[in-house]
C-alpha positions as a printed Julia matrix, in Angstrom:
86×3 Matrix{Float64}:
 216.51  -229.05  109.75
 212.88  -229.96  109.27
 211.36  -231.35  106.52
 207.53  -229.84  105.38
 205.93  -232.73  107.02
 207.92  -232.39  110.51
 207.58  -228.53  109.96
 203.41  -229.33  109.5
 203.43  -231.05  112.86
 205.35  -228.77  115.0
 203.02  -226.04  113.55
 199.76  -227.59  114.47
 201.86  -228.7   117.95
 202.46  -224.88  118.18
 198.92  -224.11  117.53
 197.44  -226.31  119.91
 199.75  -225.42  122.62
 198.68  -221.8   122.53
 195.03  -222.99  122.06
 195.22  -221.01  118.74
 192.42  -221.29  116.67
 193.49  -222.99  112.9
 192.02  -219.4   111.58
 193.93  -217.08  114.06
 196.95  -219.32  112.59
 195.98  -218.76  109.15
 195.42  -214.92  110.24
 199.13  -214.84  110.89
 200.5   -216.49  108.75
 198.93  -213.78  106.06
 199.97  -211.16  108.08
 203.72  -212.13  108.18
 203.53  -212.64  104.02
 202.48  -208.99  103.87
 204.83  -207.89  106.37
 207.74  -209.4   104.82
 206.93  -209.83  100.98
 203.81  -207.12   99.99
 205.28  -205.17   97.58
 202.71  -202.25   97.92
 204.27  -202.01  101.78
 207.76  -202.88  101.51
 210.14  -200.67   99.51
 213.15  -202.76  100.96
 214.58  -205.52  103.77
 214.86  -202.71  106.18
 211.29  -201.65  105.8
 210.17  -205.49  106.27
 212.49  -205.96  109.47
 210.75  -202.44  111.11
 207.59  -203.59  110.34
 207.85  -207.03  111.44
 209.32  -205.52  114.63
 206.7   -202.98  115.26
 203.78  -205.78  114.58
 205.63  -207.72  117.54
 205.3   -205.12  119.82
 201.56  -205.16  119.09
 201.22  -209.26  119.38
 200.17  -211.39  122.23
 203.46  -213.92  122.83
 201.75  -217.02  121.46
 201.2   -215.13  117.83
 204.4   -213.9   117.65
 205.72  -217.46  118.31
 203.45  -218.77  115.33
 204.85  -215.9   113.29
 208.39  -217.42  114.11
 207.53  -220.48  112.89
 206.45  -219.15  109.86
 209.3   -217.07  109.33
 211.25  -220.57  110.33
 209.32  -222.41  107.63
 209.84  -219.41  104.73
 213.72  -219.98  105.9
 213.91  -223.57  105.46
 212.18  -223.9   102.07
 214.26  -220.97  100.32
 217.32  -222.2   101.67
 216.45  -225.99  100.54
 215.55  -224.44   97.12
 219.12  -222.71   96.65
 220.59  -226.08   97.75
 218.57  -227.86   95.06
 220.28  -225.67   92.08
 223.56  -226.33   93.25
């Protein structure tokens, strides 16, 4: 697994590979948070999964690949975080 700094660089590697501005990036990354964790639009993991799928559809390739790696990212840190309170 990555660690945040490694996770950092293949981001911006991502970014730059696409020719995605850091904005667009920042764009995405807010609209994955909302998609997955706004309560006012999620009732449950179902509802998050739908929407996440039906923003995909929507998506140019290269921003649903930087959504990925955001989803990635949200992955690795809760998963280091339960393995810290074991």
């Amino acid at each position: 697994m990555f660690d945040p700094e490694e996770e950092a660089m293949l981001m911006e590697i991502v970014r730059e590979f696409f020719r995605i501005s850091f904005d667009e990036m920042k764009n995405i990354g807010d609209l994955t948070r909302k998609l997955l964790f706004d309560p006012s639009r999620i009732d449950n993991e179902a509802a998050a999964v739908e929407q996440v799928r039906e923003a995909l559809k929507e998506m140019p390739k290269e921003h649903a690949m930087i959504m990925g790696v955001f989803i990635s990212g949200f992955i690795r840190c809760n998963l280091s975080q339960c393995s810290i309170r074991v």
